[in-house]
C-alpha positions in Angstrom: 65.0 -26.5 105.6 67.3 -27.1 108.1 65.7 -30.8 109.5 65.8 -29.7 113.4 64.0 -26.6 112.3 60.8 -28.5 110.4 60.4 -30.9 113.6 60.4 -27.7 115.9 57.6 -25.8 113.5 55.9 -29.6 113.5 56.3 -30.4 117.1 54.7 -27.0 118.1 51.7 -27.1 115.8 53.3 -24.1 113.8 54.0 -25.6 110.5 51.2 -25.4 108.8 51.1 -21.3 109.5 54.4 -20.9 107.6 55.4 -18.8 104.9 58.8 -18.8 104.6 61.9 -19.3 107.4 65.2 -17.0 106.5 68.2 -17.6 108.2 69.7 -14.4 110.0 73.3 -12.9 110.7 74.5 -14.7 113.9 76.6 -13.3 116.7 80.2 -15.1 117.4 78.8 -17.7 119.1 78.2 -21.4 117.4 74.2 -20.4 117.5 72.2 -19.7 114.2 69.2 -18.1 113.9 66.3 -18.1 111.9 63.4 -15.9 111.4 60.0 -17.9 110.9 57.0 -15.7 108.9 53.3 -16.7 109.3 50.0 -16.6 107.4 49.0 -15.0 110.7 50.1 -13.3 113.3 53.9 -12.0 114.1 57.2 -13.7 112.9 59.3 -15.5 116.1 62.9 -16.0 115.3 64.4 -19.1 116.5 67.8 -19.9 117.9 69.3 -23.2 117.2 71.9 -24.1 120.0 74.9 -26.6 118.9 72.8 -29.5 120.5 70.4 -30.1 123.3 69.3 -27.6 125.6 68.1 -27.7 129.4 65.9 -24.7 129.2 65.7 -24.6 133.2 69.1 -23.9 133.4 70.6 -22.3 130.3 71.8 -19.2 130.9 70.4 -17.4 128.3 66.7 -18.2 129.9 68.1 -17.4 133.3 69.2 -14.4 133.0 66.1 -13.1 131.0 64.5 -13.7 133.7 66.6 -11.7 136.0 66.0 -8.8 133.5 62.7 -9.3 133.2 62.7 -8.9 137.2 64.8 -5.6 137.3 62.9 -4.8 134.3 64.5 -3.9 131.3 63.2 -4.9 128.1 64.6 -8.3 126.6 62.9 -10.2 123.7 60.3 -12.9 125.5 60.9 -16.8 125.1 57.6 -18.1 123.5 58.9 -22.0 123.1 61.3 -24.1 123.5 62.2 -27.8 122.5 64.9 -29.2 124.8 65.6 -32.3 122.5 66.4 -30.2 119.6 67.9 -27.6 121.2 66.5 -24.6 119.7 64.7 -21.6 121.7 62.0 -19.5 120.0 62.2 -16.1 120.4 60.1 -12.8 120.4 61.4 -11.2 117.1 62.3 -7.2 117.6 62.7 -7.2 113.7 66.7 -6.3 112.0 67.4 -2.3 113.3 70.1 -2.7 116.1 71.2 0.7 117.2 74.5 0.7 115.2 72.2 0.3 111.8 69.9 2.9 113.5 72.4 6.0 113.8 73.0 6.2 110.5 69.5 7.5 109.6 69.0 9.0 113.3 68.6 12.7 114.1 71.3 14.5 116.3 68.0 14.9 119.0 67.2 11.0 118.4 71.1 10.2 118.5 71.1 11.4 121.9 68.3 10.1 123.8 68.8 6.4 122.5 72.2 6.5 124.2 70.7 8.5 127.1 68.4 5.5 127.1 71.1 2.8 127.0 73.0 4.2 129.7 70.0 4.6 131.9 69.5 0.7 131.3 72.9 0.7 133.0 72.1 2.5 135.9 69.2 0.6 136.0 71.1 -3.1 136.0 73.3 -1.9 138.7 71.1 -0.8 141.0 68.2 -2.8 140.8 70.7 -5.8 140.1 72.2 -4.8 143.7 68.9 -5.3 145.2 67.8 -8.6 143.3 70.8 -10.2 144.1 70.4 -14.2 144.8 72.2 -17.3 144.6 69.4 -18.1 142.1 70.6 -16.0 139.3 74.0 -17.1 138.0 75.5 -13.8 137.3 76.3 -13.3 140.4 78.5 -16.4 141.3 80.4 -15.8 138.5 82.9 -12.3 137.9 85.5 -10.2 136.1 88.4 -11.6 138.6 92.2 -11.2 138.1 92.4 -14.7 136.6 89.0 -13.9 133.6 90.5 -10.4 133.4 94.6 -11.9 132.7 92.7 -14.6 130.4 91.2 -12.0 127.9 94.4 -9.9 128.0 96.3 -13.0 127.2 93.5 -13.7 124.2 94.5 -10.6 122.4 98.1 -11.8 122.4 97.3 -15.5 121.2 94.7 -14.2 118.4 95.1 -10.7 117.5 99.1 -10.0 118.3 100.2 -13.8 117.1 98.2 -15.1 114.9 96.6 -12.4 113.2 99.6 -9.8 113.0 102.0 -12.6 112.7 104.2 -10.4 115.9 107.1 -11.4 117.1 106.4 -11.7 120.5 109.8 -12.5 121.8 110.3 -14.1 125.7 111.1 -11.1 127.1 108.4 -8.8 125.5 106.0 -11.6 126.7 107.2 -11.1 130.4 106.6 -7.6 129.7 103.1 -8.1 128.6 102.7 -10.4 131.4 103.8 -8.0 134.1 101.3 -5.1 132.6 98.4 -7.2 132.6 99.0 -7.8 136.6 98.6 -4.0 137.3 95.4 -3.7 134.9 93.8 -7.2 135.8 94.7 -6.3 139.6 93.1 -2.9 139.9 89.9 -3.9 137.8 89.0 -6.7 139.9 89.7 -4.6 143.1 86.8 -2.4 142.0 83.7 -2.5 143.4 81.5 -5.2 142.0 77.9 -4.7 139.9 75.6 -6.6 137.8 76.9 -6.5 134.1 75.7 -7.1 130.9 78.9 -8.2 129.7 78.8 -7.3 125.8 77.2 -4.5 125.8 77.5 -2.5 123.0 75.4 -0.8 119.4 75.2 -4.3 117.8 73.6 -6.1 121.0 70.9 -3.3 121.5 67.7 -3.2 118.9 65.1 -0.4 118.0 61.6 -1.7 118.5 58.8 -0.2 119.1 60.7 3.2 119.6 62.7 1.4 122.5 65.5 0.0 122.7 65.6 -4.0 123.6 68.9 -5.7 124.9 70.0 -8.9 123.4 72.8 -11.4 124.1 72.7 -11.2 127.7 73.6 -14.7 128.8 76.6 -14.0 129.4 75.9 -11.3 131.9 78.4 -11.3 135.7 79.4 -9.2 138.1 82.1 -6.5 137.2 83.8 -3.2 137.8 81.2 -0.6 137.2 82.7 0.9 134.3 82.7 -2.1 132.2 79.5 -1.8 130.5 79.6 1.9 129.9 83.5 1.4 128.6 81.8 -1.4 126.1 79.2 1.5 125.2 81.2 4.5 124.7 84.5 2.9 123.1 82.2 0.8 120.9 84.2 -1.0 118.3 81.1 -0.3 115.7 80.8 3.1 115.7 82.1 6.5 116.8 81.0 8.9 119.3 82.6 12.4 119.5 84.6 13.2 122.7 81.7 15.6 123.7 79.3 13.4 123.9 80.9 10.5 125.6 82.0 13.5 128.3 78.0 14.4 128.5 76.9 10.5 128.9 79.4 9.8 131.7 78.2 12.6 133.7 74.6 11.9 132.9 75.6 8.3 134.5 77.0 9.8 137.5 73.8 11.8 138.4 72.1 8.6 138.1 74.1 6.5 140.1 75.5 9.5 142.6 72.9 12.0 142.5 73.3 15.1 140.7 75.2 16.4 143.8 77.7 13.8 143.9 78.4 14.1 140.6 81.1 16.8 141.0 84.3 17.3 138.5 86.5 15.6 140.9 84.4 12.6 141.2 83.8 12.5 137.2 88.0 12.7 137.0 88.4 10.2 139.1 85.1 7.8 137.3 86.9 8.8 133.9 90.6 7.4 135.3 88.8 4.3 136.0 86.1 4.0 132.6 89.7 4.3 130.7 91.5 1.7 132.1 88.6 -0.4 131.6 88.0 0.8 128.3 91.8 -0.3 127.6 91.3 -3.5 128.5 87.9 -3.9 126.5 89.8 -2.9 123.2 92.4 -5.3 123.6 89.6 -8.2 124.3 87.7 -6.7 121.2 91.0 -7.0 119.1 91.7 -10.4 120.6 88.1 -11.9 119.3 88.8 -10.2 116.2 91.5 -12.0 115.5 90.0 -15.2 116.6 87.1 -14.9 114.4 89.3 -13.8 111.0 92.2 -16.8 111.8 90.4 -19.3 113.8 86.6 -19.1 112.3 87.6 -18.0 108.7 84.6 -15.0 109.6 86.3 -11.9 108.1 83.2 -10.0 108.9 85.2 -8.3 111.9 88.2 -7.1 109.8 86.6 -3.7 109.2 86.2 -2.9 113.2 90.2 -3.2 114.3 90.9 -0.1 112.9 88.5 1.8 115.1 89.5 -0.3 117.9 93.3 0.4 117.4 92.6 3.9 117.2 90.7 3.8 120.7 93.6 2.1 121.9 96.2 4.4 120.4 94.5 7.5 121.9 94.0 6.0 125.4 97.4 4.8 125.1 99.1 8.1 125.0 96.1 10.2 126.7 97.4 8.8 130.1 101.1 8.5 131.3 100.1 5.0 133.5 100.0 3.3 130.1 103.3 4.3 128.9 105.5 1.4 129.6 102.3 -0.8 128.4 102.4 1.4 124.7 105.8 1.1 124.3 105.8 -2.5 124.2 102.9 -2.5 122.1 104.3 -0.4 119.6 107.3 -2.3 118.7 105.2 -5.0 117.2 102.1 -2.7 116.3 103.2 0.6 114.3 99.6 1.9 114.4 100.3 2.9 118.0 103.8 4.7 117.7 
């Protein structure tokens, strides 16, 4: 057993209750987690950070607390050991919603996403109200200079080193000058509470509910940004129909059911795909940084989906055209 591990079970009188520790698939961070069965009693899962932890102040703790406050259900922190820098977890078992769809009903299908978008609405409004200097989310947010960073990502990971592009001086400045206009107008947006990664693979089925999971890196944001990381997941597909029926379910949540008019959802939708652009690029950009940089080709099987998102919205509106034109010299998939 991993040696941090067998002082944490010792340290916290749990050792002599174990049956057997498996390690579980981690995220993209440098975490690793393990799942710890007992003689007694349920399994915790623990996460071992990359080395010593301030539990008072690490984001992930902080920000479960925030969500605990707005509420919306997040796994509870049962322990912790500073020194060794591991956190142990409430354990919501292995069914995230992405694994769930694929035995789901069409009737189930719908009210788990009717659920995850209602955690939205939630987190913005109730995230509105709880708003303090206490919480880190909201000193930190999507601005033009994080926004032109993650653009820039996709270039350096999924464009360069990945696809091997020629990206010439003067396709760069192109580039450059198209991430102003979309980096410029998202952080003009009105700012909410986001989760930040919110998407099929960070929301699990437990208990008939869904939990939400890797939340630490939640900020504030353009409304559209989680739903964008929802409905143009890079893990799964939702038909056209029923992404049109969730956006208007979140605009009689947010607006009222009156507000929520067809001009208003034409306007919301101009908005959710410009941020939806600039989510699939990111997406692309971290897959290409976790296939060439971390040697993790576990990601290699979502680009296609998340080119073909970025195709369609490509050519779906004519303020991207410039932006797919330079794109398409260097990407074929999007001529």
């Amino acid at each position: 057993m991993e040696p941090r591990l067998s002082a944490y079970l010792e340290r916290h009188g749990l050792a002599a209750r174990v049956t057997h520790v498996t390690p579980l698939t981690g995220d993209a961070s440098d975490r690793r987690y393990f799942r710890v069965m007992f003689t007694d009693g349920p399994p915790c899962v623990l996460a071992l950070h990359a080395g010593p932890i301030d539990a008072d102040t690490l984001p992930f703790v902080t920000v479960a607390a925030l969500m605990r406050a707005i509420p919306l259900p997040v796994p509870a922190i049962l322990h912790h050991d500073n020194a060794l820098g591991i956190l142990g977890l409430e354990d919501l078992g292995d069914v995230t919603l992405q694994a769930h769809l694929g035995v789901a009903s069409e009737a189930d299908h719908a009210a788990l996403y009717r659920q995850a978008v209602m955690f939205i609405a939630t987190l913005q409004q109730r995230g509105a109200e709880l708003a303090s200097p206490a919480y880190p989310p909201y000193g930190i947010a999507f601005d033009v200079e994080k926004l032109t960073w993650e653009l820039e990502f996709f270039v350096k990971h999924y464009l360069v080193a990945y696809r091997g592009a020629a990206v010439t001086e003067a396709r760069r400045d192109a580039l450059r000058g198209e991430w102003q206009v979309i980096a410029e107008t998202l952080a003009a947006e009105p700012r909410v509470l986001c989760h930040r990664d919110y998407h099929s693979r960070n929301l699990m089925l437990h208990r008939d509910s869904l939990y939400i999971i890797d939340f630490q890196d939640a900020r504030l944001g353009p409304d559209t940004y989680d739903m964008a990381s929802l409905l143009r997941d890079s893990y799964v597909d939702l038909p056209p129909a029923q992404v049109d029926e969730l956006i208007a379910y979140f605009l009689a949540l947010t607006c009222g059911a009156a507000a929520a008019t067809p001009a208003a959802a034409a306007t919301y939708r101009q908005r959710f795909d410009l941020m939806a652009l600039q989510r699939n690029l990111k997406a692309l950009g971290t897959f290409g940084y976790q296939t060439t940089t971390r040697g993790n080709p576990v990601y290699l099987q979502y680009m296609p989906r998340t080119l073909s998102y970025l195709r369609a919205n490509l050519s779906r509106d004519a303020r991207f055209g410039r932006l797919r034109d330079v794109l398409a010299d260097v990407l074929p998939e999007l001529r």
